[in-house]
C-alpha positions in Angstrom: 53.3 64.5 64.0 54.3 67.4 62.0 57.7 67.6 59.6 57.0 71.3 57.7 55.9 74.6 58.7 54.4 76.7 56.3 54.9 80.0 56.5 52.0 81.8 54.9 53.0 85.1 55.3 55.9 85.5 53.3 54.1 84.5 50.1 51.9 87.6 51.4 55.2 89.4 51.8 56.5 88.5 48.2 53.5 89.9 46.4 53.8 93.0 48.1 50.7 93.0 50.6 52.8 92.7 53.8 55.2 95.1 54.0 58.2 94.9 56.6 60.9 97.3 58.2 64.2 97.0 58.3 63.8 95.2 61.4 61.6 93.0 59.7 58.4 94.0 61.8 55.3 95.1 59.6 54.7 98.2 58.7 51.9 97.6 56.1 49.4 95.3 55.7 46.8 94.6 53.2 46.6 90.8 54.5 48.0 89.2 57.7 47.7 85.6 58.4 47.4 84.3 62.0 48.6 80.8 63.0 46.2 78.6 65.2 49.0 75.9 64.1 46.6 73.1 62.1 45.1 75.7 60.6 45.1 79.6 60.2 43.0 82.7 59.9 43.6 85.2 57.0 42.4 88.9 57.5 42.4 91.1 55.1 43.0 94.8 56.3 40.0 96.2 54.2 37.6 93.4 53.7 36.1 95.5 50.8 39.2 95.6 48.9 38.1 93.7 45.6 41.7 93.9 44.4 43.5 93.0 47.4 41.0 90.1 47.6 41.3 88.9 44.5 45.1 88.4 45.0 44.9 86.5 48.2 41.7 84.3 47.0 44.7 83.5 43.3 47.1 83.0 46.1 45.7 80.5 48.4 44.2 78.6 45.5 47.0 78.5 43.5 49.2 77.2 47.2 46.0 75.0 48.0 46.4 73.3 44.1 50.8 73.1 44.5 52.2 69.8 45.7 54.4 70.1 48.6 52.3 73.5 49.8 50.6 71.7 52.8 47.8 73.6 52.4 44.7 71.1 52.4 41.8 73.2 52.2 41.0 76.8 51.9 37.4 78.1 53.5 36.1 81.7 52.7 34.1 83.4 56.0 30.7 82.0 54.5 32.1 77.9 54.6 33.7 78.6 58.1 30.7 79.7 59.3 28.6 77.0 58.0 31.2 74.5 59.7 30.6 76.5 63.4 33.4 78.9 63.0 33.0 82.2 64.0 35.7 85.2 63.9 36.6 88.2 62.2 38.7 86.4 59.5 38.2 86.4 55.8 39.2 82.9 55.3 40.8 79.7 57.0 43.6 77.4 55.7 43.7 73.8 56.8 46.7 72.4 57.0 47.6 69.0 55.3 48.7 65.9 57.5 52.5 66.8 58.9 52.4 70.9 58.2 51.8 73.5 60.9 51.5 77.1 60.1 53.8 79.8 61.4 53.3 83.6 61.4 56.7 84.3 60.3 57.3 86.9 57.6 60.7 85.7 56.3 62.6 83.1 54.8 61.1 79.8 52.7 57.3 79.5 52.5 57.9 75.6 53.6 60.1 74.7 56.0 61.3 71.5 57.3 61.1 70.9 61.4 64.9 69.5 61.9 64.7 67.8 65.8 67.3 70.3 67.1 64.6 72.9 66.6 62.0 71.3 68.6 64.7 70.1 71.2 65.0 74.0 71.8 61.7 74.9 71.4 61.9 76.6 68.5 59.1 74.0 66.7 57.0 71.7 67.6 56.7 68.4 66.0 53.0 68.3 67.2 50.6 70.5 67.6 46.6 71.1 67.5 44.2 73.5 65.8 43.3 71.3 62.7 39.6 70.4 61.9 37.6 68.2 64.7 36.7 65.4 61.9 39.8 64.8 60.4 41.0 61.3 60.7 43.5 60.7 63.3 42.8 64.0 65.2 40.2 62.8 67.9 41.4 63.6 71.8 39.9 62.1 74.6 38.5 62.9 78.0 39.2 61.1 81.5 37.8 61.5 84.6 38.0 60.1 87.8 36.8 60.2 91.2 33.8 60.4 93.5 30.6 60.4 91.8 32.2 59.0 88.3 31.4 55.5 86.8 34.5 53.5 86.5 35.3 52.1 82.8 32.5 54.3 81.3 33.7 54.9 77.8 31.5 57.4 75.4 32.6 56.6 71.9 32.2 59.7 70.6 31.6 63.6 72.0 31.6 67.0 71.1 34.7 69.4 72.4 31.4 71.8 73.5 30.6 69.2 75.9 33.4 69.1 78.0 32.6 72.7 80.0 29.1 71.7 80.7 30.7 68.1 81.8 33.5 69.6 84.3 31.1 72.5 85.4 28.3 69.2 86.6 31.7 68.1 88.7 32.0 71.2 90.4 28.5 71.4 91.1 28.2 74.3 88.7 25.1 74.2 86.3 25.8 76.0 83.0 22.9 76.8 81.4 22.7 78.6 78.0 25.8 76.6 76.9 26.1 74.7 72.9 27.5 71.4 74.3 25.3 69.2 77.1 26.7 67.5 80.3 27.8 63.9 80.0 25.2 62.1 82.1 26.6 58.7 81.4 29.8 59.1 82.9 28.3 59.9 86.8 27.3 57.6 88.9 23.9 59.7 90.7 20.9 59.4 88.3 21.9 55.6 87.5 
């Protein structure tokens, strides 16, 4: 459940690497996040910027270290790619436990999700896009039908093997693929 967006860009906006019109579109960027709700990507419009860099890395850090911020953890490319994550993004924010990031440019940098928002769709007071192992954020899978063993239960997966899975229940064969089919839940082979 989620209770406060945070809306990265306008502390972009407020140091003066986000410029907007008077419509309040951009018009410059030296950094731009981008909301995958749990978490978001950070670009930097010229990756070999040292200064511009600098500023965003004393940004983040300094929101990642404020209580109240949401911001849990802060990855450069390097960590994210070490964790699976690949992109063209500069770094990743995690989100803490009940914050959501927006890509709004204006207004407060945390804002509280009121229920008449999410009533009109404005918000959501749930969303996805946070880090696989974080406690509380596992999903689940069921399937159903001919050829699948009743009550099976896996106790744990990988989100990579759920293609594979649904591709062997068309009859397709993915080969080349990161995740593996889920043998144990169909009934042929037993």
């Amino acid at each position: 459940d989620t209770q406060y967006n945070i809306n990265i860009n306008t502390a972009f906006v407020n140091a003066g690497l986000i410029t907007l019109d008077k419509k309040g579109g951009v018009s410059e960027w030296k950094v731009n996040a981008n909301s995958c709700d749990g978490s978001t990507h950070i670009f930097l419009h010229d990756p070999n910027d040292k200064v511009t860099r600098t500023i965003v890395e004393n940004i983040l850090y300094a929101l990642k270290a404020k209580s109240g911020a949401g911001i849990e953890e802060v990855f450069n490319r390097g960590q994210a790619r070490d964790m699976g994550l690949d992109g063209n993004f500069d770094y990743i924010l995690e989100g803490q436990k009940g914050y959501y990031f927006t890509n709004k440019y204006e207004g407060e940098l945390i804002t509280p999700i009121t229920s008449e928002q999410a009533e009109k769709g404005e918000r959501y007071l749930a969303v996805h896009g946070y880090l696989p192992d974080k406690q509380g954020n596992q999903t689940f899978l069921v399937a159903c039908g001919p050829g699948i063993k009743e009550g099976t239960v896996i106790s744990s997966g990988n989100l990579v093997d759920i293609g594979p899975t649904i591709g062997e229940m068309l009859g397709i064969h993915m080969k080349n693929t990161d995740g593996r089919v889920m043998k144990e839940i169909f009934t042929v082979g037993d």
